[in-house]
C-alpha distance (Angstrom), angle and dihedral (degrees) to the residues before:
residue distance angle dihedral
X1 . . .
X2 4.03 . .
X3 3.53 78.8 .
X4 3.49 151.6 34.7
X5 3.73 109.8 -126.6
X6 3.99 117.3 -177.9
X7 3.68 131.6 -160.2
X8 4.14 92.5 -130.9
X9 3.65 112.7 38.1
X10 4.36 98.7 -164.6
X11 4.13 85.0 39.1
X12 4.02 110.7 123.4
X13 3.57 83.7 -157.0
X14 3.90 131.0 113.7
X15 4.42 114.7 -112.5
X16 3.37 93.3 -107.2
X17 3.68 96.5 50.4
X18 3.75 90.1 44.1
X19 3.54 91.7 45.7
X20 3.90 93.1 58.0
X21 3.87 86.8 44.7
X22 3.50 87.8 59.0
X23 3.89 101.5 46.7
X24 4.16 85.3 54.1
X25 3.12 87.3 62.0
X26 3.57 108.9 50.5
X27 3.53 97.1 31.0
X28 3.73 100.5 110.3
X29 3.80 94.4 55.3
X30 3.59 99.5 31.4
X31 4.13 98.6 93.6
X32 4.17 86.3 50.8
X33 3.92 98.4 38.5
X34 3.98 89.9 46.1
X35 3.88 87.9 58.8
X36 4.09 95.7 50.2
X37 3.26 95.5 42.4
X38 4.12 91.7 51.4
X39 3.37 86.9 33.6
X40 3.99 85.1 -127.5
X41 4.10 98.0 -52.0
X42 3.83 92.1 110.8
X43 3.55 86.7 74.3
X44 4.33 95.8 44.5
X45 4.19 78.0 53.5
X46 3.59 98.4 49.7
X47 3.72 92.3 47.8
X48 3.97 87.5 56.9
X49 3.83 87.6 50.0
X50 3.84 91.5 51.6
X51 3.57 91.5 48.7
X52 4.10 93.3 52.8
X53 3.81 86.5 50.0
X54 3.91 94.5 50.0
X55 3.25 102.3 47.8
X56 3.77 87.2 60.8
X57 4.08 86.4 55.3
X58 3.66 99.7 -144.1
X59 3.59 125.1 -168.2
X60 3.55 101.3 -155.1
X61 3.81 120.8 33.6
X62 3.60 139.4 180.0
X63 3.78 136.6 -163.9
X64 3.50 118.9 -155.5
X65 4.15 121.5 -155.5
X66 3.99 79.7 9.2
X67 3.94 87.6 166.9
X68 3.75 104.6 -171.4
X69 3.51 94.5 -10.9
X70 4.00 114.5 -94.7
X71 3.63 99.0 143.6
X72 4.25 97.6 40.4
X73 4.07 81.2 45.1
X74 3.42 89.9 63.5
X75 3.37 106.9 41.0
X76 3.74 87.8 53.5
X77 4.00 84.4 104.6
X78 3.98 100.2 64.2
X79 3.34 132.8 104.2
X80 4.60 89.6 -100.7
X81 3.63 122.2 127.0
X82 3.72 91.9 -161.8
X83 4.20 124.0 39.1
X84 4.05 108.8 166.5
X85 3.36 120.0 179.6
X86 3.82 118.9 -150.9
X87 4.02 140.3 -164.2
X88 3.36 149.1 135.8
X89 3.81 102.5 -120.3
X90 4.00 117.3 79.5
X91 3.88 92.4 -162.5
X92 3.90 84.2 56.5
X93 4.05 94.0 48.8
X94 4.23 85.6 46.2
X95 3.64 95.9 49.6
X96 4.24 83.0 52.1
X97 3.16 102.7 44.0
X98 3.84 98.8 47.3
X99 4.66 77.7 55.1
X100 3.77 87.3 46.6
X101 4.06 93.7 47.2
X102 4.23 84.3 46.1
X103 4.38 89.1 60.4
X104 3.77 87.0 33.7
X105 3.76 90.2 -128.2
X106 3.79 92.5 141.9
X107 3.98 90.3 119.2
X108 3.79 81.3 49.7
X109 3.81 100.0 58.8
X110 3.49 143.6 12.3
X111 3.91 125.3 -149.1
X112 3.65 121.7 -145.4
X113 4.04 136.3 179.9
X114 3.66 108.9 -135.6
X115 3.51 143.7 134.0
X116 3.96 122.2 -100.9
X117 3.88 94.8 -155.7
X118 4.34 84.3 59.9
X119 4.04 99.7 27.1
X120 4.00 103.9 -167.8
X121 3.66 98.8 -142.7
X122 4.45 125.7 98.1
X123 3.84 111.4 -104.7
X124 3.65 125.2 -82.2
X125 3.98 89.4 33.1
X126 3.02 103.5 150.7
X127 4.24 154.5 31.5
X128 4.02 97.2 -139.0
X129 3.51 140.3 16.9
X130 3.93 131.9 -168.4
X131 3.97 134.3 175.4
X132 4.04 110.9 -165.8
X133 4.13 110.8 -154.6
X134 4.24 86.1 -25.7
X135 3.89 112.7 103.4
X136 3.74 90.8 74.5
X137 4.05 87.7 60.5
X138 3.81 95.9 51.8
X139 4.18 101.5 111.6
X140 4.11 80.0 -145.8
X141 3.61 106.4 36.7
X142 4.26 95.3 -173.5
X143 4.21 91.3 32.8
X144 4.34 82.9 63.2
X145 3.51 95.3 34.8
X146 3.92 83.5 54.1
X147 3.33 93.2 57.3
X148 4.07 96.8 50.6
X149 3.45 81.8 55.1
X150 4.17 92.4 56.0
X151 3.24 94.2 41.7
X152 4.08 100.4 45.6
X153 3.56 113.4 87.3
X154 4.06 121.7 -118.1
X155 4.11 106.7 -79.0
X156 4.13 88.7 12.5
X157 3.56 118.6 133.8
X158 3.79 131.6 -114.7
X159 4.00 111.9 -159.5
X160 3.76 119.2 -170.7
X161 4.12 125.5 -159.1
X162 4.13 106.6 -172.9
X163 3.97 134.2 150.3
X164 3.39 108.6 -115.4
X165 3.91 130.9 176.8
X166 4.07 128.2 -92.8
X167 3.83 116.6 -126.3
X168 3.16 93.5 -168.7
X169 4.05 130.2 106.3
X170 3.32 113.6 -96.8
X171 4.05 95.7 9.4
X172 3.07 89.8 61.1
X173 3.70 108.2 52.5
X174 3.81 84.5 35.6
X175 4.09 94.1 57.6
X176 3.78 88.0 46.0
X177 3.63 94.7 54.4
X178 4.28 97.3 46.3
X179 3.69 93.0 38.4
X180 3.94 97.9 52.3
X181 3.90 98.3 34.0
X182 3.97 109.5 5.6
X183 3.94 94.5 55.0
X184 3.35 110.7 36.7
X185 3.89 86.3 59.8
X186 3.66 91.3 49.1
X187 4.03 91.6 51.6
X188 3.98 82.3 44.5
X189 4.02 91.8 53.5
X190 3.93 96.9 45.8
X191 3.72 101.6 27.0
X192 3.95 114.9 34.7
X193 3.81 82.8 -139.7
X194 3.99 99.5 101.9
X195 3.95 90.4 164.1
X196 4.27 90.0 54.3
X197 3.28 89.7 59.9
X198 3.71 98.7 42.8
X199 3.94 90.2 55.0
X200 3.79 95.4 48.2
X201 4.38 90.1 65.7
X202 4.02 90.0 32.1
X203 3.76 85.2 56.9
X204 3.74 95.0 42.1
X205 3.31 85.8 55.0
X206 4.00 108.6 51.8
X207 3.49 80.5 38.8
X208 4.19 115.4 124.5
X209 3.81 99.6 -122.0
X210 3.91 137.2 178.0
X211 3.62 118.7 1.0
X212 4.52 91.2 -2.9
X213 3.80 84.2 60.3
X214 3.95 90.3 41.6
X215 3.99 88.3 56.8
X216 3.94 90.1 49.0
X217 3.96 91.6 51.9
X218 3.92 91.3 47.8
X219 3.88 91.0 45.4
X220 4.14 83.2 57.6
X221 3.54 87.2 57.0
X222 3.95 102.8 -98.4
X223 3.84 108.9 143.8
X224 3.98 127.4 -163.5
X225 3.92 86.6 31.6
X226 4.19 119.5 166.7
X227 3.48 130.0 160.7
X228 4.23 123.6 -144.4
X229 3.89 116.5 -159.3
X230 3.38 117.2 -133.2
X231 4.18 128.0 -149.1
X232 3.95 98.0 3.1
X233 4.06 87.5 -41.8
X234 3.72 105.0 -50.9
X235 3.28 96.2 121.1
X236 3.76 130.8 24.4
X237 3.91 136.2 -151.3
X238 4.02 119.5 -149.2
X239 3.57 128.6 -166.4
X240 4.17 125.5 -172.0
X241 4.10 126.0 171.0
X242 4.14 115.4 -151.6
């Protein structure tokens, strides 16, 4: 990032640990929020990124900053033996584990806390890898992305869900407008936590997108990496082989 942005400006705390402050808090309104303030894409985009990761049929899978689950929910229906979902945030894990419990998938996947930047698994783990809306909250964005990269196996696949900005006229005056007014009053309304929602379109902002975050995944070590922009270039799909 050119900068570090924080989700508590007077915290003494670290980014990471604010970051998994933050997620407790909003945890119990994060599935409902996430679909107003898409207005329902974030689930078109995650079906794309379930399809890229599928078509590779991977027997062990792992998704990173899984929150309360959405993406290892739906991949519950492949051909894996093994779907973990990771994050830092316990609220998050409860909220998806209590949905998990309610399809009785918990033979299907297993929820863990853990931290993305120190991933507690051996190297070459496991056949595909995919962070939803969760790169941008790493505290060292190349240190985690190193660690995908130990812990993917040769030829896996990395997939990559992440706002990103519009260049385009009138996208991209419209994105700047809802995403620095529009949605921090939304998270404000729903979640009591004005400042969350603040920090989740500062960071999307400052964030390296397109082509800048393409060069940071092939400096990891990723090879054949491209990126597809989703919904005029709000959102952004990445894709990188081992």
């Amino acid at each position: 990032m050119a900068k570090k942005v924080t989700p508590y400006r007077n915290s003494n705390l670290d980014k990471k640990k604010q970051v998994e402050q933050m997620f407790d808090k909003i945890s119990g309104n994060y599935d409902g929020l996430n679909r107003v303030i898409s207005m329902g894409t974030d689930v078109k985009w995650r079906k794309k990124v379930i399809a890229m990761v599928k078509a590779k049929n991977p027997d062990s899978i792992l998704d990173i900053a899984t929150g309360t689950g959405d993406l290892a929910i739906q991949m519950a229906d492949s051909n894996a033996k093994k779907i973990i979902g990771l994050d830092l945030s316990e609220g998050m894990l409860k909220v998806g584990r209590k949905k998990i419990e309610a399809k009785n998938l918990q033979d299907r996947i297993e929820m863990i806390q853990g931290d993305s930047e120190a991933l507690p698994f051996d190297d070459n783990s496991f056949d595909a890898i995919t962070v939803a809306f969760g790169v941008r909250n790493f505290e060292n964005l190349e240190k985690g992305l190193a660690e995908i990269h130990r812990i993917l196996n040769p030829g896996g696949i990395f997939v990559v869900l992440e706002t990103s900005v519009p260049t385009k006229f009138p996208f991209k005056q419209g994105y700047k407008l809802y995403s620095g007014y529009i949605l921090p009053l939304i998270g404000k309304a729903f979640s009591k936590d004005k400042e969350a929602y603040s920090y989740l379109s500062k960071s999307a902002a400052s964030f390296p997108y397109g082509e800048a975050f393409n060069n940071i995944l092939k400096k990891t070590g990723f090879i054949n990496v491209d990126h597809r922009p989703q919904t005029f270039g709000v959102a952004t799909i990445y894709k990188g082989i081992k």
